[in-house]
C-alpha positions, -999 to +999 in steps of 0.1 A: +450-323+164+483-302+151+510-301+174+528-266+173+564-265+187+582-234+188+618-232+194+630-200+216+614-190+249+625-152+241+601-123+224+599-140+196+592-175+210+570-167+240+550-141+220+543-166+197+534-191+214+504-169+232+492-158+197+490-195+184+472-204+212+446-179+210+446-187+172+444-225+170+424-230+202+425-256+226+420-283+199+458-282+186+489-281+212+514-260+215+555-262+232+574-242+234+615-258+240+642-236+255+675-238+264+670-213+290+644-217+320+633-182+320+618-154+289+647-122+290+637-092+284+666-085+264+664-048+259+667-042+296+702-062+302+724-028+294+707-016+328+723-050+341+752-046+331+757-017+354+733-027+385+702-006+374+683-037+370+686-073+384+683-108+364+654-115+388+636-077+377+639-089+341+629-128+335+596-148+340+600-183+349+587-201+318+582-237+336+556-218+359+541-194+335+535-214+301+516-241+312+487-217+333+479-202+297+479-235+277+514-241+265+537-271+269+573-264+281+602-284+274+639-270+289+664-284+267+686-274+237+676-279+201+705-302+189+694-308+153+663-297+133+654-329+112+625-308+084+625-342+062+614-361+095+590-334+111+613-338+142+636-321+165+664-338+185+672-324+223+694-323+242+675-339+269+678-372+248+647-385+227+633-362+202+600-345+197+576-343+167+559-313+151+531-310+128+547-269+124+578-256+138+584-219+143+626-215+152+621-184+168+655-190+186+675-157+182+714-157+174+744-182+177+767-148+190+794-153+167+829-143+193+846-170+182+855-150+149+876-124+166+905-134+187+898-124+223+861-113+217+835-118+239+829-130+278+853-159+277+877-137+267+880-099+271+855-080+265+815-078+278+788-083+262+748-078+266+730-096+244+721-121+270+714-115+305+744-145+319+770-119+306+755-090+314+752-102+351+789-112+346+797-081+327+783-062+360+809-075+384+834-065+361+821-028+363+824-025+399+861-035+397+864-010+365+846+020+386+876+013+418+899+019+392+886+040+366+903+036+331+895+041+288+866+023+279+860+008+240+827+000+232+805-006+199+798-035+176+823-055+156+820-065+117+792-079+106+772-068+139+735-064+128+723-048+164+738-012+170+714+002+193+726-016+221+762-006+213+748+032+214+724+027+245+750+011+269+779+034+257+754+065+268+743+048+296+777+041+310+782+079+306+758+088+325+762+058+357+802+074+356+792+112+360+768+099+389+796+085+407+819+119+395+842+095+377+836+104+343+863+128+341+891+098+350+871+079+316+884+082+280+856+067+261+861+054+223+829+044+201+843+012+175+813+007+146+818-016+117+790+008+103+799+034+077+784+065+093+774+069+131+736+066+134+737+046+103+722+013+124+722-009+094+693+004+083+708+035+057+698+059+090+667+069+097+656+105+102+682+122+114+701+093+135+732+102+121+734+139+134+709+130+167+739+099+178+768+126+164+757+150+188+746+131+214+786+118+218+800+153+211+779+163+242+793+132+260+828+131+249+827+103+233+854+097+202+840+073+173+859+054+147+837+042+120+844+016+091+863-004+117+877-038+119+888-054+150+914-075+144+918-092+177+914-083+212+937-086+240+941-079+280+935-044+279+943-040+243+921-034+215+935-038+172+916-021+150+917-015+120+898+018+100+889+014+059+883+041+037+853+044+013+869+016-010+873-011+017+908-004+025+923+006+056+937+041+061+950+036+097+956+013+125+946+013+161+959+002+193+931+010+218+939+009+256+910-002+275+899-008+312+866-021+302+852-030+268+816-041+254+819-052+218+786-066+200+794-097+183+781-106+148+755-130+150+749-163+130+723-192+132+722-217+153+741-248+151+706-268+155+701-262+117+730-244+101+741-268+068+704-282+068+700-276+032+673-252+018+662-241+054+690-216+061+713-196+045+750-201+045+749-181+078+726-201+094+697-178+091+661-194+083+648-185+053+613-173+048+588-161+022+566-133+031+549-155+051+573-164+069+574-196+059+601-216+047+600-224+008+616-258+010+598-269+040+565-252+041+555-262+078+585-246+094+584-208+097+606-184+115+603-152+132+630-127+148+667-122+148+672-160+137+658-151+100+678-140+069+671-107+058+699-093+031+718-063+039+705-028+028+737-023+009+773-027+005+796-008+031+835-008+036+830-030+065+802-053+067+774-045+084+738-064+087+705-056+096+685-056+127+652-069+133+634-046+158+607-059+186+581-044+166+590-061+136+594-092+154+562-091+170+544-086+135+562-116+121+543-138+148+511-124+142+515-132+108+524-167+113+497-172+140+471-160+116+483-179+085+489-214+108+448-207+114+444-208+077+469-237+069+450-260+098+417-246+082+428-263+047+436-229+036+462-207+020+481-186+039+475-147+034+492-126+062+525-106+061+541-090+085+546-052+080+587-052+085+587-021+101+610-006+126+603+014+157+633+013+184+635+031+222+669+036+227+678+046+265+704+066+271+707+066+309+692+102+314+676+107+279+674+086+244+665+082+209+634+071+194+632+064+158+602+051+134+611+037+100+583+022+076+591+004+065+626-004+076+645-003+042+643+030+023+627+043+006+601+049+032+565+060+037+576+072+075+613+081+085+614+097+117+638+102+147+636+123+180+650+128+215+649+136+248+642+125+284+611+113+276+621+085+259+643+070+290+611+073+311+594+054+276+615+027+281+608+022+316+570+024+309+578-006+280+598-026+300+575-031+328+544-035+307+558-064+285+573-082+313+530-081+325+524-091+291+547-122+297+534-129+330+497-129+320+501-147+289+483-118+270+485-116+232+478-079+235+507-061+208+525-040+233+550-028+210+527-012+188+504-001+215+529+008+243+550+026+218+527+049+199+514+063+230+549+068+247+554+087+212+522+109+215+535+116+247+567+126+235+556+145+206+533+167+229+560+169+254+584+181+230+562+208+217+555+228+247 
């Protein structure tokens, strides 16, 4: 019997875990450790952030799901990834052993490299669903006294569709409450374009997102740097196409939500030959690691290089799609390796993102996500906020059912089809 343990109880994590079981059987275990009791639906928390969702709407208790579909779950943080021993130490004290790890864990968020960044200091954040709850309070207060906003992604940043979906959707929750007039709203992007995502753009993102805040009033600065945030002050500073900077900024802000650059996690940052000098886990097309080749990795906490070099830097996303093709991948090639065979499945690396803009959104396809590409496609309209809402609900059923059904794919091309024959009538 192998014993499976999968670090992460997020998409990555919890996905996985359902598609090893189903691979491996009930012969092999499989557990899944977490530092948080409950799988986030992270795409939803920019509707937290300003009450259109709850926390409760968008977890799953993983203590009471995992175990009615086969999977052992541990509650505790990873504290050190030991590859040489097959073993990782928790936080809860003794260690646990592993025939195959997947670290599926998602992001250290790196605000400790700006002054002032980040919920502990001034400005929001929603990549987790603790500060988007917290962020939510602090848009009440904001809404009694209405003020400028700055919002976007900070150097090195390698989510922007976030920054882009809560920046629209805070539009939109201010002209419902007839505020938006009292709102001066400034869009910061370590990217060197709007719409450029880290991915080079894709279709037409960069005149979709351009028009999109024309139409909202939204002001951009692009190839920026923050420098350091304050109480209701934001540095920043903007290059030109050579790296240097052509002006400085002193942003006024009532209430700001930065994205943070991400790193790996300290649980196996400086283990050599593992991760990269960010922290990220480094994987063949497999998805395995070269060093160690029975610890894989799937999701944000992988290395991928960036497209190219920019003024500012910028990285590169990993989309749910792309994410949920990496665990299919390693599911099917741990089937193989158990079976006393090679491993021969890749993920396909491609990128399809719904991006909600309150009362309308985005939707773009790129395959695969670096350029060139065989498919480079983007589109709009109200369709794709009602998309989302479809998506949401059906992978948080997913979660709950402990289905390895591949809702991104499946859930997405039909919201598209709908779209596409929506938008042609």
């Amino acid at each position: 019997m192998a014993h499976i343990v999968i670090l992460g109880g997020g998409v990555a994590g919890v996905s996985a875990a359902y598609e090893v079981r189903e691979a491996l059987g009930k012969a092999h275990k499989v557990t899944v450790v977490s530092k948080a009791p409950y799988f986030q639906f992270t795409p939803s928390n920019p509707w937290v952030a300003v009450k259109w969702r709850t926390k409760d709407d968008i977890t799953v208790d993983l203590a009471s799901t995992l175990p009615r579909h086969g999977v052992d779950f541990v509650h505790a943080s990873a504290e050190k990834v030991l590859p040489e021993e097959n073993k990782v130490e928790l936080s809860t004290g003794g260690p646990i052993e592993y025939d195959y790890l997947i670290i599926a864990t998602g992001p250290e968020l790196a605000f400790d490299e700006i002054e002032g960044l980040g919920p502990e200091g001034f400005t929001s954040s929603v990549c987790d669903v603790e500060h988007a709850v917290k962020g939510a309070s602090k848009w009440e207060d904001f809404c009694a006294n209405p003020a400028p906003i700055v919002v976007g992604a900070v150097q090195g940043a390698s989510c922007y569709g976030p920054a882009y979906e809560f920046a629209m959707i805070m539009d939109t929750d201010l002209r419902k409450r007839k505020i938006r007039d009292k709102v001066p709203m400034t869009f910061v992007t370590a990217e060197p374009y709007v719409g450029h995502l880290g991915l080079g753009g894709v279709g037409d993102t960069k005149g979709l997102l351009e028009s999109e805040m024309r139409e909202r009033h939204i002001r951009w600065i692009t190839n920026a740097k923050v420098d350091k945030v304050e109480d209701g002050k934001m540095t920043v500073s903007e290059h030109d196409e050579d790296g240097k900077v052509k002006k400085a900024h002193e942003l006024p802000f009532g209430y700001s939500m930065m994205l943070p650059a991400f790193r790996g996690i300290p649980a196996v940052r400086d283990v050599e030959g593992l991760v990269n000098p960010r922290g990220f886990v480094i994987v063949d097309k497999h998805q395995r690691n070269p060093k160690y080749p029975n610890v894989f990795g799937a999701g944000v906490c992988i290395a991928i290089a960036p497209l190219e070099a920019t003024p500012v830097p910028v990285g590169v996303p990993k989309t749910g799609y792309m994410i949920e093709s990496m665990v299919t991948a390693i599911a099917q090639n741990l089937k193989e390796i158990v079976a006393g065979k090679d491993p021969t499945h890749e993920g396909t690396w491609n990128a399809i993102c719904l991006a909600d803009f309150g009362d309308g959104g985005v939707v773009f396809i790129a395959e695969p996500q670096n350029p060139p590409r065989n498919v480079n496609w983007s589109s709009s309209g109200k369709w794709v906020h009602l998309a989302k809402i479809a998506f949401e609900k059906y992978f948080l059923r997913k979660i709950r059912k402990g289905t390895t059904e591949p809702y991104y794919e499946k859930i997405v091309m039909q919201t598209l089809n709908i779209g596409g024959k929506l938008k042609s009538k």
